[in-house]
N, CA and C atoms as an extended XYZ file, in Angstrom:
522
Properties=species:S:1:pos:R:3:atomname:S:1:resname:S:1:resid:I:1 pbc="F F F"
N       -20.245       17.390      -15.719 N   UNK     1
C       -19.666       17.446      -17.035 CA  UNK     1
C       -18.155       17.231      -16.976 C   UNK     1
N       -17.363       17.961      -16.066 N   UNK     2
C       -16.296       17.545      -16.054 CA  UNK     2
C       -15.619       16.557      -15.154 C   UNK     2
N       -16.284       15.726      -14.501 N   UNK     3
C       -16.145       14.087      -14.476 CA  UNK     3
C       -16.406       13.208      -15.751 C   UNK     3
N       -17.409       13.485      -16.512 N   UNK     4
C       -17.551       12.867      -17.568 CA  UNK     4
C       -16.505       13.106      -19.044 C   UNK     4
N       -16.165       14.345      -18.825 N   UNK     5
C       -15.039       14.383      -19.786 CA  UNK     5
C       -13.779       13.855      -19.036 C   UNK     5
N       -13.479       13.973      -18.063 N   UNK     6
C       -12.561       13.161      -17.301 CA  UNK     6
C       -12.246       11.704      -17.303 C   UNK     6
N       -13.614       11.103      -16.973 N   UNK     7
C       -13.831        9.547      -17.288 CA  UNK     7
C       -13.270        9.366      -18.827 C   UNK     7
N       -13.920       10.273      -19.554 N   UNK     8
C       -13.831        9.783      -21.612 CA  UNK     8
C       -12.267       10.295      -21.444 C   UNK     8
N       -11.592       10.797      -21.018 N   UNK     9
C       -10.001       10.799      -21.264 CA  UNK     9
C        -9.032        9.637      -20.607 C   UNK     9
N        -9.840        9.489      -19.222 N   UNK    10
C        -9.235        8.157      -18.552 CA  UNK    10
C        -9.302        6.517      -19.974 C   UNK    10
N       -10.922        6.639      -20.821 N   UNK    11
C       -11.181        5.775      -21.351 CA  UNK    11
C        -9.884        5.638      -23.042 C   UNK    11
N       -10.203        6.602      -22.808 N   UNK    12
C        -9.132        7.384      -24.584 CA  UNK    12
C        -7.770        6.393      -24.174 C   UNK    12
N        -7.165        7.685      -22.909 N   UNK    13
C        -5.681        6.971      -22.768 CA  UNK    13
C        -5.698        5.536      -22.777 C   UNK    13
N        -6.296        4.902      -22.025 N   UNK    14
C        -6.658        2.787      -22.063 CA  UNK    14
C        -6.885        2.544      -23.359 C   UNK    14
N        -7.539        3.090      -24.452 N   UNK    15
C        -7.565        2.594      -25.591 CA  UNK    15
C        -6.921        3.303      -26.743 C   UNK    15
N        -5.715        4.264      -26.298 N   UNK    16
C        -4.935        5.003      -26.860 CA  UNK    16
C        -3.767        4.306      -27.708 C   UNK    16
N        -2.646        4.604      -28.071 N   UNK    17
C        -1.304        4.272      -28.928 CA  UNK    17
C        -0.804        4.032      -27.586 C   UNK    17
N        -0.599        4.731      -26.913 N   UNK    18
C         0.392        5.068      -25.712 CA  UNK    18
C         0.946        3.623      -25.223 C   UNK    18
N         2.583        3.708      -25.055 N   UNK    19
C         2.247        2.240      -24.605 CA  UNK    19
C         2.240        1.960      -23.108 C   UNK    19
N         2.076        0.513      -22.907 N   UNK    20
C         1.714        0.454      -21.622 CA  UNK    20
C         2.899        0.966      -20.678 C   UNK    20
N         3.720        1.019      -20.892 N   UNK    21
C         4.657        1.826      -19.983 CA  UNK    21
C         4.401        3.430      -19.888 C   UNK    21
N         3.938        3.888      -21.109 N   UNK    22
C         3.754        5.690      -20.958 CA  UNK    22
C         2.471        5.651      -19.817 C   UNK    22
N         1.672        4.375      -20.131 N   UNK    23
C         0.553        4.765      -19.219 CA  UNK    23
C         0.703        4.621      -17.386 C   UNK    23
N         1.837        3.592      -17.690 N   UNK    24
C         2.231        2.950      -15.831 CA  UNK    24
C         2.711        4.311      -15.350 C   UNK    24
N         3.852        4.708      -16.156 N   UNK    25
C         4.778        5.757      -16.015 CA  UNK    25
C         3.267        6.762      -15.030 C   UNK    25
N         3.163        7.716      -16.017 N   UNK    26
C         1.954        8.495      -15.831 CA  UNK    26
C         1.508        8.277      -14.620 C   UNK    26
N         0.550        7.071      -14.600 N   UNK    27
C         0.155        6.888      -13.329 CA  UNK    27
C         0.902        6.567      -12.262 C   UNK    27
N         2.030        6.346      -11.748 N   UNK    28
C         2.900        6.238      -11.213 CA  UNK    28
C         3.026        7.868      -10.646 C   UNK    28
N         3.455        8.065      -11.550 N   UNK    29
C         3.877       10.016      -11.340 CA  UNK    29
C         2.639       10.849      -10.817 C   UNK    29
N         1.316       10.513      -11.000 N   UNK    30
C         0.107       10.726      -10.330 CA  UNK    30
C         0.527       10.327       -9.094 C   UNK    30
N         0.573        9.054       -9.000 N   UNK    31
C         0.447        8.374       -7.427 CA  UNK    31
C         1.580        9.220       -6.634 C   UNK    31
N         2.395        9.752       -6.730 N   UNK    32
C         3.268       10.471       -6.486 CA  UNK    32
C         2.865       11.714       -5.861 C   UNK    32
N         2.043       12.593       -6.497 N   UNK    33
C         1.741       13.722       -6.270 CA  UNK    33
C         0.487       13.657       -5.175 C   UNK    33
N        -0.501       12.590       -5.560 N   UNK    34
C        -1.543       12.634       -4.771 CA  UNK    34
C        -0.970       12.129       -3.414 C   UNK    34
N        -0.102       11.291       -3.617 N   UNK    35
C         0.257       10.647       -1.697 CA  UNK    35
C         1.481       11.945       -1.103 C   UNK    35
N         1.761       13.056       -1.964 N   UNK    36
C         2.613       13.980       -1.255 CA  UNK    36
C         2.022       15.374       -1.418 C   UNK    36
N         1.683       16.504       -0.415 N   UNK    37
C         1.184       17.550       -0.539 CA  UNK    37
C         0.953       18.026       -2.149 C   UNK    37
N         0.487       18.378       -2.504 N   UNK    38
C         0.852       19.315       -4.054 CA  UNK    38
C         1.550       20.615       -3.834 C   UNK    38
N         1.791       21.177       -2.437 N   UNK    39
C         1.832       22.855       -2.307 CA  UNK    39
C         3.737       22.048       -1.945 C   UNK    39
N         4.059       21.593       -2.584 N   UNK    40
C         6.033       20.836       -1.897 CA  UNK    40
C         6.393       21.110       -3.134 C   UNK    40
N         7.900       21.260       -3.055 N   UNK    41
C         8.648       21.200       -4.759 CA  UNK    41
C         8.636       19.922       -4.949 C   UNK    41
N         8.417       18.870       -4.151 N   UNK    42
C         8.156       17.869       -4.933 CA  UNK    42
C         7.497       17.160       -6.079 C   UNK    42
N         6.546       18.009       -5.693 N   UNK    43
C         5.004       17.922       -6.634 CA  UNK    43
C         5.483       18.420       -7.870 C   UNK    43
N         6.186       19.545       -7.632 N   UNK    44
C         6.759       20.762       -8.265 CA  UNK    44
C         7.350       20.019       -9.690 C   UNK    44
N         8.095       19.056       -9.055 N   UNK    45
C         9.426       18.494       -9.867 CA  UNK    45
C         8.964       17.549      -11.037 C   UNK    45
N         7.807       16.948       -9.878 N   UNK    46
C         6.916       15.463      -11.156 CA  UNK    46
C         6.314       15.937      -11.758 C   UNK    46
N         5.469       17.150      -11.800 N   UNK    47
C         4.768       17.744      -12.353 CA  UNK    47
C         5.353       18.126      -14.157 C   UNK    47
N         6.994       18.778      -13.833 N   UNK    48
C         7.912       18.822      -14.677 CA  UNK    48
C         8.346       17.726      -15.235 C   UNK    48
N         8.440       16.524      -14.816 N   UNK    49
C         8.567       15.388      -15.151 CA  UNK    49
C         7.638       14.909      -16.416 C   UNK    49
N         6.184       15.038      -15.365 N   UNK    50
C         5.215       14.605      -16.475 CA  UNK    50
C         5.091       15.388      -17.888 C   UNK    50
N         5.847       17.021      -17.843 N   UNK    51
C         5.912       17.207      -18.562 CA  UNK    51
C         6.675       16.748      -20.007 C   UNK    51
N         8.114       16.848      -19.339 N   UNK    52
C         8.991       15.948      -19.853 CA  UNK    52
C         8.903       14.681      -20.486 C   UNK    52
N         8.926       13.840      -19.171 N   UNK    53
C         8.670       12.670      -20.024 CA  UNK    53
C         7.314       12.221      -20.679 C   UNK    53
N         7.582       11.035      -21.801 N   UNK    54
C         6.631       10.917      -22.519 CA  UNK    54
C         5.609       10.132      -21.916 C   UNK    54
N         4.875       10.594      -21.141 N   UNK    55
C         4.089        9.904      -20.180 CA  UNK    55
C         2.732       10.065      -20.198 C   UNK    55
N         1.659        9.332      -20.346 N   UNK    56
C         0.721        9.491      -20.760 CA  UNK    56
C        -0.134       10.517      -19.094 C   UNK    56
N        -0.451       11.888      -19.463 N   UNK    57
C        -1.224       12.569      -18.765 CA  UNK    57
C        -2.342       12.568      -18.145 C   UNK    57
N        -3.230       11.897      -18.579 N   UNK    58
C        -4.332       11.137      -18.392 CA  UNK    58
C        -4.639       10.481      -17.203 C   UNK    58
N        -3.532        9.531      -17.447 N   UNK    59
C        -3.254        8.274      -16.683 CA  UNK    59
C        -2.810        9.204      -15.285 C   UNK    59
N        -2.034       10.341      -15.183 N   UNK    60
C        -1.382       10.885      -14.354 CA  UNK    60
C        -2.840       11.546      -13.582 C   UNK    60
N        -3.305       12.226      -14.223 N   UNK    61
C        -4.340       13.025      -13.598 CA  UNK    61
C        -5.119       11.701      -12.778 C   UNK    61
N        -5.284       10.712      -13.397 N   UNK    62
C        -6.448        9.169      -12.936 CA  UNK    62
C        -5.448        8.910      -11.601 C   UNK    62
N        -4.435        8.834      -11.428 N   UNK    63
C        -3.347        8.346      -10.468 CA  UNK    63
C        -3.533        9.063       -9.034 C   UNK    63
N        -3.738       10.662       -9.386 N   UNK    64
C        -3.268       11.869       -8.652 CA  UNK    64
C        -4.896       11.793       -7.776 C   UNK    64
N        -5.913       11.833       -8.348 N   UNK    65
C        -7.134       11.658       -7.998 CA  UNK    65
C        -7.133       10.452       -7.227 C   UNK    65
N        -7.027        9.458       -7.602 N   UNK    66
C        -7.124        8.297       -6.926 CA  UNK    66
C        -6.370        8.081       -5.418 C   UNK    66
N        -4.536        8.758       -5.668 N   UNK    67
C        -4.228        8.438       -4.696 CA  UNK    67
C        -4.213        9.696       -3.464 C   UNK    67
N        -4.910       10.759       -3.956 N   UNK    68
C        -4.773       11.806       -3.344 CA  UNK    68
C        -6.193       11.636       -2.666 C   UNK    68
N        -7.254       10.996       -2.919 N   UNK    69
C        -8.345        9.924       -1.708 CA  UNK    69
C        -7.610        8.911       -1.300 C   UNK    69
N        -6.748        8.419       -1.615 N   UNK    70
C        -6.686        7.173       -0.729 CA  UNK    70
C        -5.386        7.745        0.543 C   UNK    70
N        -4.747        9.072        0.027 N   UNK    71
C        -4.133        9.895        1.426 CA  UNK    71
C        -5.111       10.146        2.315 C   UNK    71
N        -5.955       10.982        1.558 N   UNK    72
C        -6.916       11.589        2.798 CA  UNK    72
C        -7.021       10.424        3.352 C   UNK    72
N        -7.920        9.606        3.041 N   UNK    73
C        -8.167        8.373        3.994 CA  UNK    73
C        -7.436        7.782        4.794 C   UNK    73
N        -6.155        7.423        4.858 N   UNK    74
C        -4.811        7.141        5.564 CA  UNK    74
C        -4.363        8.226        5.730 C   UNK    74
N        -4.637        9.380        6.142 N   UNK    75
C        -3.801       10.559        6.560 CA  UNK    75
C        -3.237       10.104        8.074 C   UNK    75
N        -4.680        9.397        9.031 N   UNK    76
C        -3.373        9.526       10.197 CA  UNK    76
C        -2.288        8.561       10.498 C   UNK    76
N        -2.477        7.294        9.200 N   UNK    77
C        -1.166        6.752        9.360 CA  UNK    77
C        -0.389        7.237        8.982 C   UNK    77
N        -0.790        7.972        7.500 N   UNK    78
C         0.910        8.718        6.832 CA  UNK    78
C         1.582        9.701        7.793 C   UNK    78
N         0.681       10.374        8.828 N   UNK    79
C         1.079       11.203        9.760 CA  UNK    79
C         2.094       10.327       10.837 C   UNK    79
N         1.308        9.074       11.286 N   UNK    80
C         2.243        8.351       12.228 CA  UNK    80
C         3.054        7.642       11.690 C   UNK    80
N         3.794        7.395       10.327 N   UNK    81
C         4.626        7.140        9.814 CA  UNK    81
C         5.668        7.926        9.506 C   UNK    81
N         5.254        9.015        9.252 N   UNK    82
C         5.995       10.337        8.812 CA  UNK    82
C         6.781       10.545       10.517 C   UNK    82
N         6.149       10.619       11.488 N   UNK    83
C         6.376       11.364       12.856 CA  UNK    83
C         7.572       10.333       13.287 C   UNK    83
N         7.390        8.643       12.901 N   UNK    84
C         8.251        7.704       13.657 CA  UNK    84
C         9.399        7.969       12.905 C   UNK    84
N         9.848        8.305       11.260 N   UNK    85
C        10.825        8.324       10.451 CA  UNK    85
C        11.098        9.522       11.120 C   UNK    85
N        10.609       10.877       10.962 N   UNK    86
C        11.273       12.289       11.391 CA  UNK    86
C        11.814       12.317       12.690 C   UNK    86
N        11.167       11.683       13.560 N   UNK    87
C        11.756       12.514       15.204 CA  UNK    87
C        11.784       11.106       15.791 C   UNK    87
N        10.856       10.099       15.550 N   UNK    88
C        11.350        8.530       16.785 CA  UNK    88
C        12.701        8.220       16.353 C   UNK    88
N        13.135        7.848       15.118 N   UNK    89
C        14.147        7.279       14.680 CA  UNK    89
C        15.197        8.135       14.994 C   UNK    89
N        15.615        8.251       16.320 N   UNK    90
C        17.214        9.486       16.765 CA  UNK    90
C        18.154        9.381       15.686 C   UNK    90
N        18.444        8.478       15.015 N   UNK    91
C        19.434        7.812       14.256 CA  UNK    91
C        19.906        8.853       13.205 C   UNK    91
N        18.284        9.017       12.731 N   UNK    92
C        17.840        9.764       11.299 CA  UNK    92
C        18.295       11.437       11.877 C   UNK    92
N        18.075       12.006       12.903 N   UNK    93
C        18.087       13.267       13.095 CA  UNK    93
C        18.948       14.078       12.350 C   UNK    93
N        20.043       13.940       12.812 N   UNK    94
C        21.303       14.632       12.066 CA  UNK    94
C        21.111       14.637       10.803 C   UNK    94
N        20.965       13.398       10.155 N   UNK    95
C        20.606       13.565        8.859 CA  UNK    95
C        19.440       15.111        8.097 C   UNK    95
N        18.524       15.055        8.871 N   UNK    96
C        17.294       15.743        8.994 CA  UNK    96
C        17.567       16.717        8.898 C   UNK    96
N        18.178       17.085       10.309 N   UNK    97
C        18.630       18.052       10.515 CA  UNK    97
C        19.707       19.026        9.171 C   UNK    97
N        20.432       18.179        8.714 N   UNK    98
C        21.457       18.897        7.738 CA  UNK    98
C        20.887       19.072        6.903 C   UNK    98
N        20.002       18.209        6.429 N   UNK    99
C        19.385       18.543        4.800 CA  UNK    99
C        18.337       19.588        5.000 C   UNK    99
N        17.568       19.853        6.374 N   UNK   100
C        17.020       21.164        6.237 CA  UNK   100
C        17.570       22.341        6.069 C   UNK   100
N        19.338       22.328        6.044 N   UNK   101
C        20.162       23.710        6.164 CA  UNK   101
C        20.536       24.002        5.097 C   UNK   101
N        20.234       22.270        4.027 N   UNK   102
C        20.540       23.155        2.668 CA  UNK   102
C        19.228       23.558        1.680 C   UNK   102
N        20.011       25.232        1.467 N   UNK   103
C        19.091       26.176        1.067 CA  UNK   103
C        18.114       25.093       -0.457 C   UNK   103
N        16.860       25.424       -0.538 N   UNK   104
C        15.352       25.017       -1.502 CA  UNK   104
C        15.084       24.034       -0.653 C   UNK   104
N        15.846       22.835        0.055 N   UNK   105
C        15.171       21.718        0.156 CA  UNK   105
C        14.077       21.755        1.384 C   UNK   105
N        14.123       22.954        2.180 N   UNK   106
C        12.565       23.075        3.118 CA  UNK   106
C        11.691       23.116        2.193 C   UNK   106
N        11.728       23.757        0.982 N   UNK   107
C        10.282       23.719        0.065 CA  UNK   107
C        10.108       22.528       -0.039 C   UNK   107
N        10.845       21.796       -0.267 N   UNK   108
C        10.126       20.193       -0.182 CA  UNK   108
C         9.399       19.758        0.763 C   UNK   108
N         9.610       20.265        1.849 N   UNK   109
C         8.428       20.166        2.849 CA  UNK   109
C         8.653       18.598        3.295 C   UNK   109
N         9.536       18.292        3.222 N   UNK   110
C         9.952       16.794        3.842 CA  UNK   110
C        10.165       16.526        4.960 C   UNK   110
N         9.592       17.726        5.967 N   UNK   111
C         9.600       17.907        7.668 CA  UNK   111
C         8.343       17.875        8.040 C   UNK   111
N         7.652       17.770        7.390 N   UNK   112
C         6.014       17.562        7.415 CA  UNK   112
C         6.066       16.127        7.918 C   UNK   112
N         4.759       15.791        8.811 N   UNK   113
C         5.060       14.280        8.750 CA  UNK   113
C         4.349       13.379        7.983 C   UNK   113
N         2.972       14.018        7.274 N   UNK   114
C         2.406       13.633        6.482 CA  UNK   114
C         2.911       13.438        4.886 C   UNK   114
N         3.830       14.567        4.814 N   UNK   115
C         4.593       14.588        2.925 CA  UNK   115
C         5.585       13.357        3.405 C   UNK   115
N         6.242       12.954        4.737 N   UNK   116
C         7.685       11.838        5.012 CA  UNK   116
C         6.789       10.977        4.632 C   UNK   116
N         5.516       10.446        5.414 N   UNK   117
C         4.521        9.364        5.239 CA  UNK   117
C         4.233        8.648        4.048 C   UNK   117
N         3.812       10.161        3.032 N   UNK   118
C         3.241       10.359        1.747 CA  UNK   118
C         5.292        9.306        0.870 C   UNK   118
N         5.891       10.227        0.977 N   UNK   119
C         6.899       10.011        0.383 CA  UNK   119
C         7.246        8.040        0.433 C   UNK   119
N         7.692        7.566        1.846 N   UNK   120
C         7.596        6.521        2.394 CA  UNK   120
C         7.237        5.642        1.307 C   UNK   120
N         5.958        5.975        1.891 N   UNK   121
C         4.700        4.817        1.229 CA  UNK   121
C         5.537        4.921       -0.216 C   UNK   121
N         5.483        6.034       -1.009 N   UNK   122
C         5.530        5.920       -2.127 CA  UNK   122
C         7.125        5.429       -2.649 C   UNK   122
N         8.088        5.223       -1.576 N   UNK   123
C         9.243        4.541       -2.206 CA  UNK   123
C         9.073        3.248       -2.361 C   UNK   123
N         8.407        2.171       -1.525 N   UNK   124
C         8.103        1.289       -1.442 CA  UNK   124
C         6.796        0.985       -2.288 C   UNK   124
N         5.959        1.629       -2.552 N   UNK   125
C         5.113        0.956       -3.731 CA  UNK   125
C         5.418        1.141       -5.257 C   UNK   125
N         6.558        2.690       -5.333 N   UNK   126
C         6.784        2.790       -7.082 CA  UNK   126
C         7.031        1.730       -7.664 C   UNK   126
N         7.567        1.104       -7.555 N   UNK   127
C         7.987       -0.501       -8.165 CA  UNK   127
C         7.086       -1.295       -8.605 C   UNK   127
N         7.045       -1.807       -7.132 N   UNK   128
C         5.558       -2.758       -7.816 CA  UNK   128
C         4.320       -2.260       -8.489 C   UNK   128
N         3.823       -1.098       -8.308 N   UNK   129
C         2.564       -0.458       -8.837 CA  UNK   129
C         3.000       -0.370      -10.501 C   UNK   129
N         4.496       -0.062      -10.810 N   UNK   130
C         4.103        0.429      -12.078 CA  UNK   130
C         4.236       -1.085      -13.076 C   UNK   130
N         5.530       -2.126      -12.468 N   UNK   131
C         4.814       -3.089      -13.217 CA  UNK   131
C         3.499       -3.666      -13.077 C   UNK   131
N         2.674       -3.554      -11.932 N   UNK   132
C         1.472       -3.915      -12.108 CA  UNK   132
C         0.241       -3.342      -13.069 C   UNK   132
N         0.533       -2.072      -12.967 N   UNK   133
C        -0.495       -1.419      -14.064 CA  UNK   133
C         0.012       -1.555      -15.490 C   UNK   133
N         1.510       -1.900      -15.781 N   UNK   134
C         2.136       -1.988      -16.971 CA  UNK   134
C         1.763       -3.713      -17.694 C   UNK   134
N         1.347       -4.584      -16.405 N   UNK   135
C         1.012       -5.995      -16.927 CA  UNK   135
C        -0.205       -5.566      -16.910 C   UNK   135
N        -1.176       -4.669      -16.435 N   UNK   136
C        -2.890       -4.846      -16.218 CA  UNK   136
C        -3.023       -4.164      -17.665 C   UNK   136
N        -2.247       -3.028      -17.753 N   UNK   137
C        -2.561       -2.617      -19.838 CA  UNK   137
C        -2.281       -3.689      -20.757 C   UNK   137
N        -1.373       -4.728      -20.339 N   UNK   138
C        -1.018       -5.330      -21.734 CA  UNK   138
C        -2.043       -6.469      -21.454 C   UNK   138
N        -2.465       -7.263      -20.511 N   UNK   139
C        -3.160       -7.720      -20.302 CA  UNK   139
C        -4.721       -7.045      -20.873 C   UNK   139
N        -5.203       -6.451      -20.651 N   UNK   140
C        -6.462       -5.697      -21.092 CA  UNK   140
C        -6.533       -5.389      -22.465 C   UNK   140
N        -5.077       -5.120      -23.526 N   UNK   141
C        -5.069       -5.156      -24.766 CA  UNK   141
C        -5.566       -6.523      -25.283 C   UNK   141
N        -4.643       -7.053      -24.387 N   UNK   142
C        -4.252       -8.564      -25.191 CA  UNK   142
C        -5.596       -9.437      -25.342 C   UNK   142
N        -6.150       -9.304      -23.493 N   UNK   143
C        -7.533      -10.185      -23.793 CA  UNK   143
C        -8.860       -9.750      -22.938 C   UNK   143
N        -8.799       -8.707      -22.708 N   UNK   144
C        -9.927       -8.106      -22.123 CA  UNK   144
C       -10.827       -7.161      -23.044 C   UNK   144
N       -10.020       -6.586      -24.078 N   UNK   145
C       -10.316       -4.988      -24.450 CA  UNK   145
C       -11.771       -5.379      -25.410 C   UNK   145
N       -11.356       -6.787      -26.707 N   UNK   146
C       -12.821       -7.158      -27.288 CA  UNK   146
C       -13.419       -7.874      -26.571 C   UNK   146
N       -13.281       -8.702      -26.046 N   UNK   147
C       -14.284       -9.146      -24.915 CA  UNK   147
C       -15.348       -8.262      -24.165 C   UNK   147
N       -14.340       -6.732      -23.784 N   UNK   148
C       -15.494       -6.171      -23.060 CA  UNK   148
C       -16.171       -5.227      -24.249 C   UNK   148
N       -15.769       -5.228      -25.234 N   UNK   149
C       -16.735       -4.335      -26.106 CA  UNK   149
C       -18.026       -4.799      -26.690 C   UNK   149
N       -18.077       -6.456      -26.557 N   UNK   150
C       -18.797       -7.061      -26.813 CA  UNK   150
C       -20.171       -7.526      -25.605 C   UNK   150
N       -19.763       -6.747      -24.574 N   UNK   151
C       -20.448       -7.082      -23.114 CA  UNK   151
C       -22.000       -5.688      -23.808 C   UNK   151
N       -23.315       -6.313      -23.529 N   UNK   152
C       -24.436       -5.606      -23.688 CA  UNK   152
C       -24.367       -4.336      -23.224 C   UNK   152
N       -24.015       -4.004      -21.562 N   UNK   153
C       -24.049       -3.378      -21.102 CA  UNK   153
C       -23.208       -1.976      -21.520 C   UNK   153
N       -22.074       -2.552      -22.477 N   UNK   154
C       -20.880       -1.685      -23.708 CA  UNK   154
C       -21.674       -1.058      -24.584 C   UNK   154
N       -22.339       -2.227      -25.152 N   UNK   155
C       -23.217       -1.771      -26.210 CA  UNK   155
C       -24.220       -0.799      -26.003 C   UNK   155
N       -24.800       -1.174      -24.730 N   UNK   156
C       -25.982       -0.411      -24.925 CA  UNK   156
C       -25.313        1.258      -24.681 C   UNK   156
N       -24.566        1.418      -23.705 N   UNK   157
C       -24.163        2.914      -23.588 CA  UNK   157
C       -23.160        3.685      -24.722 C   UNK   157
N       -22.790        3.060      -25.154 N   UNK   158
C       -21.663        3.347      -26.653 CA  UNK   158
C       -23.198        3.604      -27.662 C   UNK   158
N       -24.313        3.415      -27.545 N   UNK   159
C       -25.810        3.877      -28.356 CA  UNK   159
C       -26.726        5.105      -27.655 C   UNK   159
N       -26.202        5.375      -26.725 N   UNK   160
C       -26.776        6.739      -25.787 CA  UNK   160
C       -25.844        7.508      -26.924 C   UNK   160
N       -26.907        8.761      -26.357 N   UNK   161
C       -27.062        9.803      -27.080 CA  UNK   161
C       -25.642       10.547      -25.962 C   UNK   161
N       -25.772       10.258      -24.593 N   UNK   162
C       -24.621       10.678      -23.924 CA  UNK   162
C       -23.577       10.375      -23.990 C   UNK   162
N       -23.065        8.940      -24.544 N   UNK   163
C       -21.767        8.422      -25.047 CA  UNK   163
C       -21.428        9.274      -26.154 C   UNK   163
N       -22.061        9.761      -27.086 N   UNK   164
C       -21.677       10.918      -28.002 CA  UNK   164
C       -21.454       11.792      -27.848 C   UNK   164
N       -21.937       12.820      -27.063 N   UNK   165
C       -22.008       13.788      -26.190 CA  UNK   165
C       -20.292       13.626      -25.421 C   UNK   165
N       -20.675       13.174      -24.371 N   UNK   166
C       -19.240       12.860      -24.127 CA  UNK   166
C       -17.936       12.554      -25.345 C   UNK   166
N       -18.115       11.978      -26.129 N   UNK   167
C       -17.496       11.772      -26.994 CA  UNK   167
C       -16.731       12.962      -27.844 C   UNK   167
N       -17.586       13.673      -27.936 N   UNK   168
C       -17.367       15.183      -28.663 CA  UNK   168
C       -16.826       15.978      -27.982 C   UNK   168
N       -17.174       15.971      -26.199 N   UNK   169
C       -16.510       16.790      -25.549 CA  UNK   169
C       -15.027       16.919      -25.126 C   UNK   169
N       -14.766       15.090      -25.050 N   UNK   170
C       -13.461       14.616      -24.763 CA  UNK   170
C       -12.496       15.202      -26.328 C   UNK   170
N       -13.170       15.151      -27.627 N   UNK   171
C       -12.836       15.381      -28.934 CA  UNK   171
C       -12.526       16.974      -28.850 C   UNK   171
N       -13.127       18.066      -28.555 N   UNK   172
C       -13.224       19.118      -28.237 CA  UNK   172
C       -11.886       19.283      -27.016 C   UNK   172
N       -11.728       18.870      -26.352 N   UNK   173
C       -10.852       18.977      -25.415 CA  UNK   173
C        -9.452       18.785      -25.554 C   UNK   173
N        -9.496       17.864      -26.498 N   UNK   174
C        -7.624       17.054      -26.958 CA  UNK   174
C        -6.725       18.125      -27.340 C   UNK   174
């Protein structure tokens, strides 16, 4: 049940007001949290973020899920990525070293080598990911969205008794 109200909110936000940037945003700020521990002030901070900004939630929760499997799954690269930035790179040490002495920023947990990994990855993909999901919404408005409502397979489940069901629950939930 609560995958299925999950799915009908993932579906809402895609066919929501929101625009395609509240939705990139969002998911962006998901992808964030899922590729970095959740127990870090990092998490801490986007979390506040998502509050803040006007960012579609949805999309965030769809992001956080998604990329918080696709960590697990690459955990032992984010680990051997994290380990070569923290301790191979001598260069970096000092650096490391100082910013662990100033007081909150160990809660960030950025000595981990999996949250450096997590982090990494995620400086280098924020960019491109969010214009990509920001062209894949306007794209999907523009010429996917009646096209696929018109697909049988739309039809026939938008006539289940469970597309209603769901429907009410996601309605119940807002």
């Amino acid at each position: 049940m609560i995958g299925l109200k999950f799915l009908g909110k993932i579906i809402k936000a895609i066919k929501s007001t929101s625009s395609p940037a509240q939705i990139a945003g969002g998911f962006i700020l998901g992808m964030l949290i899922g590729l970095i521990s959740l127990k870090s002030l990092i998490s801490a901070v986007v979390v506040i973020l998502i509050i803040i900004l006007n960012v579609n939630v949805a999309m965030a929760a769809a992001g956080y899920a998604l990329f918080r499997l696709i960590a697990w799954l690459v955990d032992p690269w984010l680990h051997s990525l994290g380990y070569l930035i923290l301790v191979d790179l001598e260069s970096l040490r000092g650096v490391w070293t100082y910013i662990y002495t100033v007081p909150a920023v160990s809660y960030t947990r950025f000595n981990n080598t999996i949250v450096m990994g997590g982090l990494a990855v995620s400086a280098v993909i924020i960019v491109p990911l969010f214009i990509l999901m920001k062209k894949f919404m306007i794209l999907y408005r523009e010429r996917w969205a009646e096209k696929i409502q018109r697909w049988k397979i739309v039809q026939a489940v938008k006539g289940t008794k469970i597309f209603e069901w769901v429907g009410r629950i996601t309605r119940i939930g807002a």
